[in-house]
PDBQT receptor file of N, H, CA, C and O in Angstrom, charges set to zero:
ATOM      1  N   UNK A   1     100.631 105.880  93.718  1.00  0.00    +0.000 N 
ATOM      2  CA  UNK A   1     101.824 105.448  94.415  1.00  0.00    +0.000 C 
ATOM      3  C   UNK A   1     101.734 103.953  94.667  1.00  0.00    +0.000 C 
ATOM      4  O   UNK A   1     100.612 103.451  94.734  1.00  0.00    +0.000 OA
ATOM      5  N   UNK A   2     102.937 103.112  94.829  1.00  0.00    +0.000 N 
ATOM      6  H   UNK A   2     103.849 103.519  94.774  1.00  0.00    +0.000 HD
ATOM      7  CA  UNK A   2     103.352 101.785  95.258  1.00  0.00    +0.000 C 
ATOM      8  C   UNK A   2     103.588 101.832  96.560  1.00  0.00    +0.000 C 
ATOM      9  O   UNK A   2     104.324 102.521  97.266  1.00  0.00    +0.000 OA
ATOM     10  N   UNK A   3     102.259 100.327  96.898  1.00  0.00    +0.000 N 
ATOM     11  H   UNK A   3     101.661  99.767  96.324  1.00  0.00    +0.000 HD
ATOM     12  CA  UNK A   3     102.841 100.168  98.724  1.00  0.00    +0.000 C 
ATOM     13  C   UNK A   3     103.132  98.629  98.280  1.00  0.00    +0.000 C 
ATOM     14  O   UNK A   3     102.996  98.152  97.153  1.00  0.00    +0.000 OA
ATOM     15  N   UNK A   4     103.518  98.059  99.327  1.00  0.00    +0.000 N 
ATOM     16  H   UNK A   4     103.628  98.447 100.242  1.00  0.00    +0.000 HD
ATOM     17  CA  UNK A   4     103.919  96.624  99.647  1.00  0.00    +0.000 C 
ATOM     18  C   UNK A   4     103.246  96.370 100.608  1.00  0.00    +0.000 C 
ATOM     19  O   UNK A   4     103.698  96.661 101.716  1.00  0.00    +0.000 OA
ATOM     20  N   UNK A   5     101.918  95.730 100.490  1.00  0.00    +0.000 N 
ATOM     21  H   UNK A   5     101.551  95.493  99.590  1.00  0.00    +0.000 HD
ATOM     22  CA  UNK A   5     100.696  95.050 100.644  1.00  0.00    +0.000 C 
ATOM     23  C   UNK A   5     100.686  93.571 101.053  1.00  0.00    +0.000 C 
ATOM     24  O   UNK A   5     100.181  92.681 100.369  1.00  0.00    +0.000 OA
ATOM     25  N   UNK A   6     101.347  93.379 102.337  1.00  0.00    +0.000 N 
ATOM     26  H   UNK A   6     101.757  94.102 102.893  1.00  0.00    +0.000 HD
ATOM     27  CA  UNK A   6     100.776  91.777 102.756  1.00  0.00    +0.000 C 
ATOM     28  C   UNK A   6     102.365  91.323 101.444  1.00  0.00    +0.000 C 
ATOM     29  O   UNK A   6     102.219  90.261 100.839  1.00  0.00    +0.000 OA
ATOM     30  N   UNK A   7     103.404  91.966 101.203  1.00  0.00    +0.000 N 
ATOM     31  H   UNK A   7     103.523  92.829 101.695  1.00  0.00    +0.000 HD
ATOM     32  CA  UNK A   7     104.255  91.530 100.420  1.00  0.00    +0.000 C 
ATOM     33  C   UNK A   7     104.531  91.287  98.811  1.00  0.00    +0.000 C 
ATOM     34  O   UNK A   7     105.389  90.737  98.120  1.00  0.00    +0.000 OA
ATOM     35  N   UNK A   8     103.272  92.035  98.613  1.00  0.00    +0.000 N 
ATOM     36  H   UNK A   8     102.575  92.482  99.174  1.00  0.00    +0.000 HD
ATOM     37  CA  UNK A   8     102.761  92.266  97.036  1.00  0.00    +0.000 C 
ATOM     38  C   UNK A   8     103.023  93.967  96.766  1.00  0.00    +0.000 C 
ATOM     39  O   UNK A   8     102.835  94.686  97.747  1.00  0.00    +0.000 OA
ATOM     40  N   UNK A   9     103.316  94.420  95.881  1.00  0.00    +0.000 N 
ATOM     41  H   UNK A   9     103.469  93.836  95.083  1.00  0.00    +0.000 HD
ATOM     42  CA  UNK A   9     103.574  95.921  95.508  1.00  0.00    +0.000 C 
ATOM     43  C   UNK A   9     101.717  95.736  94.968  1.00  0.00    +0.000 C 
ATOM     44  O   UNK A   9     100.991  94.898  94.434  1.00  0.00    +0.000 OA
ATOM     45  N   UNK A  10     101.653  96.928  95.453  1.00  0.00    +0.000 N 
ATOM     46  H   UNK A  10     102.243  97.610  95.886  1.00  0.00    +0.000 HD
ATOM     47  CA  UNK A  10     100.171  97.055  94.879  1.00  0.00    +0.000 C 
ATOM     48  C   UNK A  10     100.073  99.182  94.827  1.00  0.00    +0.000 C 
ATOM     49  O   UNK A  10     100.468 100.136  95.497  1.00  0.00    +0.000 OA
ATOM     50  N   UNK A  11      99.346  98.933  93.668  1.00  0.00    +0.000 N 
ATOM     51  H   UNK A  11      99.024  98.158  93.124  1.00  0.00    +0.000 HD
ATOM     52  CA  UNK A  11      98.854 100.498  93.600  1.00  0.00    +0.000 C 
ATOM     53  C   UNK A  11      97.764 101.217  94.378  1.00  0.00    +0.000 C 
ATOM     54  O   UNK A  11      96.685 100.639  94.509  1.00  0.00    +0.000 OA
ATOM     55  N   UNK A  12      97.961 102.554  94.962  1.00  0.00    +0.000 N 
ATOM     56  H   UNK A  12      98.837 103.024  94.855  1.00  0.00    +0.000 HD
ATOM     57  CA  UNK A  12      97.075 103.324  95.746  1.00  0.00    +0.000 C 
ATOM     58  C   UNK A  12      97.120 104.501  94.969  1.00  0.00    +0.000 C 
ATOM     59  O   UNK A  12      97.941 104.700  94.074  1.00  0.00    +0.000 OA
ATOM     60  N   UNK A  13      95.935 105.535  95.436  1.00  0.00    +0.000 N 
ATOM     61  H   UNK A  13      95.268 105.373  96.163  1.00  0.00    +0.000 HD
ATOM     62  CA  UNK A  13      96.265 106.787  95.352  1.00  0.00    +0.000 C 
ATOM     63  C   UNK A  13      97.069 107.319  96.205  1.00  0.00    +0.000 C 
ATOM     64  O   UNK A  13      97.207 106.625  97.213  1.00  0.00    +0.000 OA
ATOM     65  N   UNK A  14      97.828 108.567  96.191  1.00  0.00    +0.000 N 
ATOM     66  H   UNK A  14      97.716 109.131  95.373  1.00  0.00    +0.000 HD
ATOM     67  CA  UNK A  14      98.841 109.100  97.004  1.00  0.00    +0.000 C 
ATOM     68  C   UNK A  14      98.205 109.741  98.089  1.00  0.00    +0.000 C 
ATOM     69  O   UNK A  14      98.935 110.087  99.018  1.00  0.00    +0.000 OA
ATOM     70  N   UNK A  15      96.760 110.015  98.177  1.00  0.00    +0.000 N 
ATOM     71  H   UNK A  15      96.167 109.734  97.422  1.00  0.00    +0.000 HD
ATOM     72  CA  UNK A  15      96.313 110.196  99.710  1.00  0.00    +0.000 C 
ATOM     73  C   UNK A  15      95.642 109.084 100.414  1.00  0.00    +0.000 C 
ATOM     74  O   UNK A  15      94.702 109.260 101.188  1.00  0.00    +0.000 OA
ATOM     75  N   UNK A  16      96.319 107.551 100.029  1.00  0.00    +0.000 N 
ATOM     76  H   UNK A  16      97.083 107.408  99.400  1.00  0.00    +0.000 HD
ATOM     77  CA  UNK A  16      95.420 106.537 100.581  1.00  0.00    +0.000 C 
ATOM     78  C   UNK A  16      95.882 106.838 102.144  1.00  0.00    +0.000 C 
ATOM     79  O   UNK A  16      96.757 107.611 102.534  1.00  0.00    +0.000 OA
ATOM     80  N   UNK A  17      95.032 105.998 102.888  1.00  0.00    +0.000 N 
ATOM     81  H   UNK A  17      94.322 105.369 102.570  1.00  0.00    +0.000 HD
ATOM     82  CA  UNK A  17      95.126 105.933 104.305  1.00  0.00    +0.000 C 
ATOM     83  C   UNK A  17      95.019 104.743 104.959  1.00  0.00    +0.000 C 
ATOM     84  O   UNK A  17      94.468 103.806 104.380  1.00  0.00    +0.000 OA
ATOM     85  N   UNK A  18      95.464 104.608 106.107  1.00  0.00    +0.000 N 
ATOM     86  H   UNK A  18      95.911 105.369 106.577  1.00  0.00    +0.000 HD
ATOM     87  CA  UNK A  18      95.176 102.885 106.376  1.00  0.00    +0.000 C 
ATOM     88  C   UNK A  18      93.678 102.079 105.919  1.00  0.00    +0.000 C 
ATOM     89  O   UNK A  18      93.530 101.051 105.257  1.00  0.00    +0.000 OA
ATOM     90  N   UNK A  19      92.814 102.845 106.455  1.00  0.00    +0.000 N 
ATOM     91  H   UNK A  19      92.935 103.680 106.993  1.00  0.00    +0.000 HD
ATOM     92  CA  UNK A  19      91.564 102.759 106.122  1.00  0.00    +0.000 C 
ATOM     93  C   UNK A  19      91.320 102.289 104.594  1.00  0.00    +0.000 C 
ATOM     94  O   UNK A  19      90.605 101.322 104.332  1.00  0.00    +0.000 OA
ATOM     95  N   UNK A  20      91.870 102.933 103.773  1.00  0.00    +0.000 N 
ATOM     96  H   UNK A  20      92.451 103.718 103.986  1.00  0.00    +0.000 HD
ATOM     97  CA  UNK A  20      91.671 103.364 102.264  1.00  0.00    +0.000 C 
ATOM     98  C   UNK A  20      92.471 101.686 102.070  1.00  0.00    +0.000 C 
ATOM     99  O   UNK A  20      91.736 100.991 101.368  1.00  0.00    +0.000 OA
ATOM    100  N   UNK A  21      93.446 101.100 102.409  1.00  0.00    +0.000 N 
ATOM    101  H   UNK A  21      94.043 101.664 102.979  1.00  0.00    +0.000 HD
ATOM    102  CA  UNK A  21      94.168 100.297 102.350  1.00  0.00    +0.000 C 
ATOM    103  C   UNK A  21      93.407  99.073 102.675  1.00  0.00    +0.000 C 
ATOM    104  O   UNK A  21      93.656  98.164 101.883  1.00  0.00    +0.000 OA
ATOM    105  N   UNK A  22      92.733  98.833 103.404  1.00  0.00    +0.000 N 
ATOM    106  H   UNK A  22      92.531  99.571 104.047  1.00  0.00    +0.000 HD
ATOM    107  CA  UNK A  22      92.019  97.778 104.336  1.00  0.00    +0.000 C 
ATOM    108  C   UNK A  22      90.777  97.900 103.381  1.00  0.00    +0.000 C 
ATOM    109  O   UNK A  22      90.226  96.805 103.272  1.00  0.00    +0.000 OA
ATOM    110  N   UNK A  23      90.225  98.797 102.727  1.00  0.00    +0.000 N 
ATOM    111  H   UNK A  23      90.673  99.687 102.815  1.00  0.00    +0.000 HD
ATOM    112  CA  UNK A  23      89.030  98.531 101.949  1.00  0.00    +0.000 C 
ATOM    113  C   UNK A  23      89.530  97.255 100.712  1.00  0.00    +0.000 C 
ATOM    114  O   UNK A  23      89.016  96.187 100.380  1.00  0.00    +0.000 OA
ATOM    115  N   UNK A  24      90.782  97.996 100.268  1.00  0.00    +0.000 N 
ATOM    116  H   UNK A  24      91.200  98.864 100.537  1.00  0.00    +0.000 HD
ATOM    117  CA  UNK A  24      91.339  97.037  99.253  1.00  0.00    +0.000 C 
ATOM    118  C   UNK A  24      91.590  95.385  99.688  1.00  0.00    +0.000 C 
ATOM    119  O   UNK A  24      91.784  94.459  98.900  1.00  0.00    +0.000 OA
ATOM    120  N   UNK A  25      91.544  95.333 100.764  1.00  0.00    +0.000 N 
ATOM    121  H   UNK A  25      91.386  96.085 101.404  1.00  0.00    +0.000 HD
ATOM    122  CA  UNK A  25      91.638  94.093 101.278  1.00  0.00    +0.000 C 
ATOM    123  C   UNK A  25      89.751  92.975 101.704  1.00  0.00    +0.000 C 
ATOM    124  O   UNK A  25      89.336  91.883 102.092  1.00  0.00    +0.000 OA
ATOM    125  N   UNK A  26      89.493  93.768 101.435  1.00  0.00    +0.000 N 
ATOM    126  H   UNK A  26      89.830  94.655 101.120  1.00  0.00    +0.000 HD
ATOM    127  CA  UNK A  26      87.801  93.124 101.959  1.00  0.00    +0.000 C 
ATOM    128  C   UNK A  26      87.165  94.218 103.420  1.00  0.00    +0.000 C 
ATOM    129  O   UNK A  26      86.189  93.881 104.090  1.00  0.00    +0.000 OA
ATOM    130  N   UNK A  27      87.827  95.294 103.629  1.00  0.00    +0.000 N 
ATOM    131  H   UNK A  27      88.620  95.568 103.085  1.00  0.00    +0.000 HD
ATOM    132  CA  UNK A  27      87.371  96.664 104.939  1.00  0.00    +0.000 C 
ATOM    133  C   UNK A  27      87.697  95.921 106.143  1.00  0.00    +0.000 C 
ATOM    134  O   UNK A  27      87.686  94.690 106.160  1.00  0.00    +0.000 OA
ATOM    135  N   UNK A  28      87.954  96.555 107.037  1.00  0.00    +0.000 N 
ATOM    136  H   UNK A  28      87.963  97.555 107.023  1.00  0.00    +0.000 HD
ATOM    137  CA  UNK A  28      88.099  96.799 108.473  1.00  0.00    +0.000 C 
ATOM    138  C   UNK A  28      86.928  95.342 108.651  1.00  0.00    +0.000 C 
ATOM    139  O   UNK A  28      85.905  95.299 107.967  1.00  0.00    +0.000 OA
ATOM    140  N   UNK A  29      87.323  94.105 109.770  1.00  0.00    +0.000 N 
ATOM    141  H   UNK A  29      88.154  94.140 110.325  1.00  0.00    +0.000 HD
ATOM    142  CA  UNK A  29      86.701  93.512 110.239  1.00  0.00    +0.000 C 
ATOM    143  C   UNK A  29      87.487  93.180 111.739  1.00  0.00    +0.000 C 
ATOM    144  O   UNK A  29      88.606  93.525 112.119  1.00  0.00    +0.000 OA
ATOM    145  N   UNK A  30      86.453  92.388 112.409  1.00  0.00    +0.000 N 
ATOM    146  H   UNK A  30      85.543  92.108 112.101  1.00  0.00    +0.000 HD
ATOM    147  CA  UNK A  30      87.056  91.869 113.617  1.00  0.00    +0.000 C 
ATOM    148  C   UNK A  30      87.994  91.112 114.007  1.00  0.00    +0.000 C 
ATOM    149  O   UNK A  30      87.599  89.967 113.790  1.00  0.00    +0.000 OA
ATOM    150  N   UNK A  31      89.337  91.072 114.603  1.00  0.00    +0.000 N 
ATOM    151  H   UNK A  31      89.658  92.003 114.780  1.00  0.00    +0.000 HD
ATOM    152  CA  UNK A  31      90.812  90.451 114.630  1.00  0.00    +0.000 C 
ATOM    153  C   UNK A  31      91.725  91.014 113.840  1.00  0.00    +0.000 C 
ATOM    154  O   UNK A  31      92.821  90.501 113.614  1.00  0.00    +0.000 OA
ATOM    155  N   UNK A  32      91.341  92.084 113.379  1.00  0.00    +0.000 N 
ATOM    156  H   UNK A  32      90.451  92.501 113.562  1.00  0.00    +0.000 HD
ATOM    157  CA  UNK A  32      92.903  92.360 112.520  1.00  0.00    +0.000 C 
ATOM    158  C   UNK A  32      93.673  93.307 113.171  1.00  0.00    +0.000 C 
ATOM    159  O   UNK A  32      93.385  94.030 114.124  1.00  0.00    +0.000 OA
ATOM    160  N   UNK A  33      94.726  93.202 112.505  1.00  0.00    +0.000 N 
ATOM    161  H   UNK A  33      94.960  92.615 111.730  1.00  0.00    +0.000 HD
ATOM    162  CA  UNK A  33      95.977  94.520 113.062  1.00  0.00    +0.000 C 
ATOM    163  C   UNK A  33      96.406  95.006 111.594  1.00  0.00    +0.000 C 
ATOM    164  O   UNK A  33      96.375  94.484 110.480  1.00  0.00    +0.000 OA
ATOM    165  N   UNK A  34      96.833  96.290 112.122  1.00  0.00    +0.000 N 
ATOM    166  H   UNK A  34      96.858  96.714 113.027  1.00  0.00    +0.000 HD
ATOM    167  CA  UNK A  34      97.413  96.917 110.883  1.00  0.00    +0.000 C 
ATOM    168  C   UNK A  34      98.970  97.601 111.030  1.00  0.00    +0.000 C 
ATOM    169  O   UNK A  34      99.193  98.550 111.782  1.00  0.00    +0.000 OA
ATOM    170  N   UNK A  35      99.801  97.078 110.345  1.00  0.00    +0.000 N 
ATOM    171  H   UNK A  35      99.619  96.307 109.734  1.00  0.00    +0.000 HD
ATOM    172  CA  UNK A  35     101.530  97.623 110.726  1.00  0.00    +0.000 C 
ATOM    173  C   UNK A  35     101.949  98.975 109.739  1.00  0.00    +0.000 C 
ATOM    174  O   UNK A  35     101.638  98.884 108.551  1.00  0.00    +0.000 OA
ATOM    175  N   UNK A  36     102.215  99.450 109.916  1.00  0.00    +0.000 N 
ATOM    176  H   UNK A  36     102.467  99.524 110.881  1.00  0.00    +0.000 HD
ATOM    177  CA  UNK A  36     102.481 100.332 108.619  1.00  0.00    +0.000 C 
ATOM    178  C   UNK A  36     104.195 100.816 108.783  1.00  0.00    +0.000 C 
ATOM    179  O   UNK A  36     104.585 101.774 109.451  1.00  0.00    +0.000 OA
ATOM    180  N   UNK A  37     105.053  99.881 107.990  1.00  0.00    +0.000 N 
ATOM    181  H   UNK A  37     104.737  99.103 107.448  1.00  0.00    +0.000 HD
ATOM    182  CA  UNK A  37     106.652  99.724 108.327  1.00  0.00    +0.000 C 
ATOM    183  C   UNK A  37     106.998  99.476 109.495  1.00  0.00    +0.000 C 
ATOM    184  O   UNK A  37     107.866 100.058 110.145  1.00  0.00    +0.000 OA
ATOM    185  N   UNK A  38     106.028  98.197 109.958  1.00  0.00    +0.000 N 
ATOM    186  H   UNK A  38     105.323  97.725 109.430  1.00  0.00    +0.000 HD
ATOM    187  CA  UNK A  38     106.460  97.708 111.091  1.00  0.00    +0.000 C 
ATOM    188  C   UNK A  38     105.900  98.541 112.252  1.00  0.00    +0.000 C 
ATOM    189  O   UNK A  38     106.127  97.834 113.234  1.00  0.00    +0.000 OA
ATOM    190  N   UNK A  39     105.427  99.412 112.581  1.00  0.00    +0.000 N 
ATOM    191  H   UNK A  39     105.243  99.987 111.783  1.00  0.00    +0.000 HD
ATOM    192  CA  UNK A  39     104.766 100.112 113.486  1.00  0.00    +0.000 C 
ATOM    193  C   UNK A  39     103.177  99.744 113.721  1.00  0.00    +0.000 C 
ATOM    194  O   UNK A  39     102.476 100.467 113.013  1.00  0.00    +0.000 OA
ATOM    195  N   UNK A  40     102.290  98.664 114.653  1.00  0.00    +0.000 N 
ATOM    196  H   UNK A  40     102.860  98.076 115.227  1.00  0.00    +0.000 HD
ATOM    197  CA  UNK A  40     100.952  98.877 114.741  1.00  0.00    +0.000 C 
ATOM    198  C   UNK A  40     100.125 100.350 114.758  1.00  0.00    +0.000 C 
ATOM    199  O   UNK A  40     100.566 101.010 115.700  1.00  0.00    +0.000 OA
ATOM    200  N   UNK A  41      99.501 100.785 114.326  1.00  0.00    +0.000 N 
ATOM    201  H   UNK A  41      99.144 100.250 113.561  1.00  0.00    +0.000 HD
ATOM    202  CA  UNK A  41      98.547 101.502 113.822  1.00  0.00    +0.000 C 
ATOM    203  C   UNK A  41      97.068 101.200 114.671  1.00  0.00    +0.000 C 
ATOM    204  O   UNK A  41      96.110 100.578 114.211  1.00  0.00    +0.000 OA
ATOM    205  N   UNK A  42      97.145 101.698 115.771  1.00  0.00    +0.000 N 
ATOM    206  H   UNK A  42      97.923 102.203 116.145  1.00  0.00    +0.000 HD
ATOM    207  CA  UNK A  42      95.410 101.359 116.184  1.00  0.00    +0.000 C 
ATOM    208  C   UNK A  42      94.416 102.090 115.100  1.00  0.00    +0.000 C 
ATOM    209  O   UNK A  42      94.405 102.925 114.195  1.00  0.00    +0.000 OA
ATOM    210  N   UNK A  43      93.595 101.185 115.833  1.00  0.00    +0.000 N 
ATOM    211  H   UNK A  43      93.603 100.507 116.568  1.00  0.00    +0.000 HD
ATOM    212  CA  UNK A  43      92.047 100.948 114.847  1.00  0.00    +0.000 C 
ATOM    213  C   UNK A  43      91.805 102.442 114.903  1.00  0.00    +0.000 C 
ATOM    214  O   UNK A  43      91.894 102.948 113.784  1.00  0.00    +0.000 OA
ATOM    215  N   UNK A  44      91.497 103.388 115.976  1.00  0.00    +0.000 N 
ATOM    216  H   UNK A  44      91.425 102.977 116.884  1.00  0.00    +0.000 HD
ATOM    217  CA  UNK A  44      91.076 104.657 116.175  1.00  0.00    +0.000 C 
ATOM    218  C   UNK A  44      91.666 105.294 115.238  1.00  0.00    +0.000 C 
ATOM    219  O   UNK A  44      90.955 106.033 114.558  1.00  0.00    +0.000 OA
ATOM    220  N   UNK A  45      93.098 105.209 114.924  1.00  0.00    +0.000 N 
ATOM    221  H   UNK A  45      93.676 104.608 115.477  1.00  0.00    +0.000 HD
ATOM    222  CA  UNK A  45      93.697 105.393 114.360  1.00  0.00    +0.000 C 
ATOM    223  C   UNK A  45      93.544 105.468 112.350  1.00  0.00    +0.000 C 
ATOM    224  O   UNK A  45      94.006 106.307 111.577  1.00  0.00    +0.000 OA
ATOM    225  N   UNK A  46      92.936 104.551 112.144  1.00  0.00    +0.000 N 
ATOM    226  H   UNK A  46      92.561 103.869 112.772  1.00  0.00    +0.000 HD
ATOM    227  CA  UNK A  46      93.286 103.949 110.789  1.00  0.00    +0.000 C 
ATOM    228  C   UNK A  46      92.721 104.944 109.971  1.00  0.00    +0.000 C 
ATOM    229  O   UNK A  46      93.642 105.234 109.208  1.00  0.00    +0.000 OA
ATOM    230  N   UNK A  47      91.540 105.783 109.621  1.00  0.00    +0.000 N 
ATOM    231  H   UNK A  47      90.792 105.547 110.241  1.00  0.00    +0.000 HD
ATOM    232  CA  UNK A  47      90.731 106.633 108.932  1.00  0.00    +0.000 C 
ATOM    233  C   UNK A  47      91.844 107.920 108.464  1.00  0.00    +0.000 C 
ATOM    234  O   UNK A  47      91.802 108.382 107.323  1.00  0.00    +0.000 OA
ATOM    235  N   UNK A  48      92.930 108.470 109.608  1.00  0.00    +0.000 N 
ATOM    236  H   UNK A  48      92.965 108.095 110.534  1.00  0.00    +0.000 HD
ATOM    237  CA  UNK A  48      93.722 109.324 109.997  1.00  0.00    +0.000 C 
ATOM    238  C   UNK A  48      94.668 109.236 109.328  1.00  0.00    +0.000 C 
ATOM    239  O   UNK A  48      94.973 110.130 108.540  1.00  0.00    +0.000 OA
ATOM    240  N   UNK A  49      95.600 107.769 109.527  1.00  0.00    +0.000 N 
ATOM    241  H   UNK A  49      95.352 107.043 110.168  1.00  0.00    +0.000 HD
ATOM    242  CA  UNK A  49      96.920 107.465 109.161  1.00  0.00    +0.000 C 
ATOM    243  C   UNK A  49      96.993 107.456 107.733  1.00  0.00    +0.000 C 
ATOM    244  O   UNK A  49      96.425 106.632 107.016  1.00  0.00    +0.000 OA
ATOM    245  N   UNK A  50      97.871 108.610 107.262  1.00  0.00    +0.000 N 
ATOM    246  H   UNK A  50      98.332 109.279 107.844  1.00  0.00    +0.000 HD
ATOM    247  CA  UNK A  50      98.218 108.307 105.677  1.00  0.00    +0.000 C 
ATOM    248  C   UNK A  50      99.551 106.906 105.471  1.00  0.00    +0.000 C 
ATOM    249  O   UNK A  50     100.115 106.163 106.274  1.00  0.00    +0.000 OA
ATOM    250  N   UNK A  51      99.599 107.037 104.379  1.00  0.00    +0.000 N 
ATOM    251  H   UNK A  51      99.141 107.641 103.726  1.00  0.00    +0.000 HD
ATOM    252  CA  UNK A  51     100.720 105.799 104.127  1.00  0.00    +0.000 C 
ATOM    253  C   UNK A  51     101.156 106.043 103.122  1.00  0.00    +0.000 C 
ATOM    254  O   UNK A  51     100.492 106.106 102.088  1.00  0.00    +0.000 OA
ATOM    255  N   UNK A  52     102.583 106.268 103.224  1.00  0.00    +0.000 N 
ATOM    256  H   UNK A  52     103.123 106.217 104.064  1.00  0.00    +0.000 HD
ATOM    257  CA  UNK A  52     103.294 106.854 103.072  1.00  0.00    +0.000 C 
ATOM    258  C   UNK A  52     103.746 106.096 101.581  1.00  0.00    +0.000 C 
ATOM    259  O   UNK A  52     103.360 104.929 101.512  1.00  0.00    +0.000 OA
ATOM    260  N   UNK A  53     104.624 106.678 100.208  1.00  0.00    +0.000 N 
ATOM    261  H   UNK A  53     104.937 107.626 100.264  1.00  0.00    +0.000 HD
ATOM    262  CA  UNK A  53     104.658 105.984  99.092  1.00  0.00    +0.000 C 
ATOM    263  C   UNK A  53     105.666 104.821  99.451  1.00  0.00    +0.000 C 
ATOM    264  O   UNK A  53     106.287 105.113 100.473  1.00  0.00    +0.000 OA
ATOM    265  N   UNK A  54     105.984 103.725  98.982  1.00  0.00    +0.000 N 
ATOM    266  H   UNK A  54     105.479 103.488  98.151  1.00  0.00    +0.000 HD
ATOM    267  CA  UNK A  54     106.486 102.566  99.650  1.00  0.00    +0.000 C 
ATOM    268  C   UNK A  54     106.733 102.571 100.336  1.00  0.00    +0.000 C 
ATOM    269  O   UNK A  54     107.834 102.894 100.781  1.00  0.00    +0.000 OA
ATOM    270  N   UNK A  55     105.312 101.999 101.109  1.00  0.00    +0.000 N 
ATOM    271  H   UNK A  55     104.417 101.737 100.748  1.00  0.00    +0.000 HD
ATOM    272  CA  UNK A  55     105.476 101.724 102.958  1.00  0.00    +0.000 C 
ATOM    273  C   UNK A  55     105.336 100.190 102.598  1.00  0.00    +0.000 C 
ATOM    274  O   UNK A  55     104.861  99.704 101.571  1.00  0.00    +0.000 OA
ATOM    275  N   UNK A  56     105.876  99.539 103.720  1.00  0.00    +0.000 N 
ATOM    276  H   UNK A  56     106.262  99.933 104.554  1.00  0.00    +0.000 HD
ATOM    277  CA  UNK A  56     105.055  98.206 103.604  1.00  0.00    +0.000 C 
ATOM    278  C   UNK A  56     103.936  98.376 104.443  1.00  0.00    +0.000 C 
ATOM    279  O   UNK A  56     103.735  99.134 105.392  1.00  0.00    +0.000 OA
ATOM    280  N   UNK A  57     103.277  97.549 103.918  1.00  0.00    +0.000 N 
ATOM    281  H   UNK A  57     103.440  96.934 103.147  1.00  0.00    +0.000 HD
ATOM    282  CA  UNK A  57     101.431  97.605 105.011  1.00  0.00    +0.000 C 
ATOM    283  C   UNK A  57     101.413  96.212 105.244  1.00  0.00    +0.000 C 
ATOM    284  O   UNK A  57     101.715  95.620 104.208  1.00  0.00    +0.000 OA
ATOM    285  N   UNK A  58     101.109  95.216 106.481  1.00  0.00    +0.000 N 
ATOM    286  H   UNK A  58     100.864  95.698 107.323  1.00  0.00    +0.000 HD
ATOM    287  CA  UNK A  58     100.918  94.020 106.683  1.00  0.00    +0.000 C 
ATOM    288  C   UNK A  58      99.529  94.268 107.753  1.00  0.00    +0.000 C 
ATOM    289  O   UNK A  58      99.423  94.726 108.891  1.00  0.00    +0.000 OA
ATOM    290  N   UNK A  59      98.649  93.768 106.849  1.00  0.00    +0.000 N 
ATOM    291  H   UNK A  59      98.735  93.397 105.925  1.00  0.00    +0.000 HD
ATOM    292  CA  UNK A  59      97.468  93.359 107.465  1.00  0.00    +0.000 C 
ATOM    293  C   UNK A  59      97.347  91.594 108.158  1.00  0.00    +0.000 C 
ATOM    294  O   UNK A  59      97.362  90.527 107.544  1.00  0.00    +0.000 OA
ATOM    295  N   UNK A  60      97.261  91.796 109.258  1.00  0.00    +0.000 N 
ATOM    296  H   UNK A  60      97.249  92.663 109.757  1.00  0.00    +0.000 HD
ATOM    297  CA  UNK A  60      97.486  90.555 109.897  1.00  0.00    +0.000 C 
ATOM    298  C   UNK A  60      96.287  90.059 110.966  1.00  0.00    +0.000 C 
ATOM    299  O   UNK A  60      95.880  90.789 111.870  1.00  0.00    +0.000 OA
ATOM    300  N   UNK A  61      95.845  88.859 110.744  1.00  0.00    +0.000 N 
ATOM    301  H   UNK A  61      96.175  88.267 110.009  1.00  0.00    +0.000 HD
ATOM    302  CA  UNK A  61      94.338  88.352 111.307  1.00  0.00    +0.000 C 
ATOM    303  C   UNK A  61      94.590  87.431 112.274  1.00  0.00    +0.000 C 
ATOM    304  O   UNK A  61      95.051  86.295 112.156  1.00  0.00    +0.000 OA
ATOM    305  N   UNK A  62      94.250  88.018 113.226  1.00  0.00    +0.000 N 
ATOM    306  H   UNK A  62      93.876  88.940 113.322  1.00  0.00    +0.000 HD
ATOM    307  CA  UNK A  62      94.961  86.691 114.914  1.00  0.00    +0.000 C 
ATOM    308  C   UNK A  62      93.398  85.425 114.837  1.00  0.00    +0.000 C 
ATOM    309  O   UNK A  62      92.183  85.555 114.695  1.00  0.00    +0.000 OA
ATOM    310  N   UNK A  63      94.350  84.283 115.026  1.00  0.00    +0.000 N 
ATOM    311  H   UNK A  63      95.337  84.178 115.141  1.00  0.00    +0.000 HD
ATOM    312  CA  UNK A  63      93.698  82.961 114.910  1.00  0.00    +0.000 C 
ATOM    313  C   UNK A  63      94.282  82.457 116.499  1.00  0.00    +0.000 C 
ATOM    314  O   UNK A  63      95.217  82.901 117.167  1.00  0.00    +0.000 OA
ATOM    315  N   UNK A  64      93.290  81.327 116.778  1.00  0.00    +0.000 N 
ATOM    316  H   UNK A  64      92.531  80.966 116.235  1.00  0.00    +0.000 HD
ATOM    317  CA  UNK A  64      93.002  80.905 117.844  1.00  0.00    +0.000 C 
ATOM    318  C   UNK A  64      93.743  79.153 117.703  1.00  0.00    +0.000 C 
ATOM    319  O   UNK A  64      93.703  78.543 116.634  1.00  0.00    +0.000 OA
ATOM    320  N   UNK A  65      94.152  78.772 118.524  1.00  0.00    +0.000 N 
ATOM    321  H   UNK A  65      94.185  79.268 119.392  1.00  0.00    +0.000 HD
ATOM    322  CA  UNK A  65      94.548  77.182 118.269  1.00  0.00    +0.000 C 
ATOM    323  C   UNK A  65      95.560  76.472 118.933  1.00  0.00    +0.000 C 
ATOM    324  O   UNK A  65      96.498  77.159 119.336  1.00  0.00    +0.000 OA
ATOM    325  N   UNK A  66      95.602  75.231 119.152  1.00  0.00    +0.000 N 
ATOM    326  H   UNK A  66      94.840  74.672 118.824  1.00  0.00    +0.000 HD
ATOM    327  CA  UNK A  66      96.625  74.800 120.152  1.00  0.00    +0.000 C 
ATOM    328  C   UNK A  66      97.736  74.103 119.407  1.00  0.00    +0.000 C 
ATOM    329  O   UNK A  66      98.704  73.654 120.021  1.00  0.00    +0.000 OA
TER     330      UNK A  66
C-alpha cells in the first residue's frame, strides 16, 4: 500500500504500523511526534497503530531556538 510520508507517497506493507513507518525513517528517537491524518499518535501508542492505505504520516522533530 501507498502512504504520504513527510509528503512523499512512499510504499509499505498493508499491515505497516506507526512503528513499522518510523523504522523507514531512521526508528523511533528522542523529540519526535507522529500525526497519522493529522491526528498525534502517542509514543505508547505507535507499535499498535495501523495506518491506514493513503494516510498521510508526518513525522515531525521539535527544535529549540530563539
Amino acid at each position: 500500500m501507498e502512504i504520504k510520508l513527510n509528503g512523499e507517497w512512499t510504499e509499505f506493507p498493508d499491515d505497516a504500523t506507526v512503528a513499522d513507518v518510523l523504522e523507514h525513517t531512521g526508528g523511533p528517537r528522542p523529540g519526535i511526534a507522529v500525526a497519522v491524518d493529522g491526528v498525534v499518535v502517542r509514543r505508547a501508542d505507535w507499535t499498535a497503530t495501523p495506518v491506514p492505505k493513503g494516510a498521510g504520516v508526518d513525522v515531525l522533530t521539535a527544535v529549540q531556538g530563539g
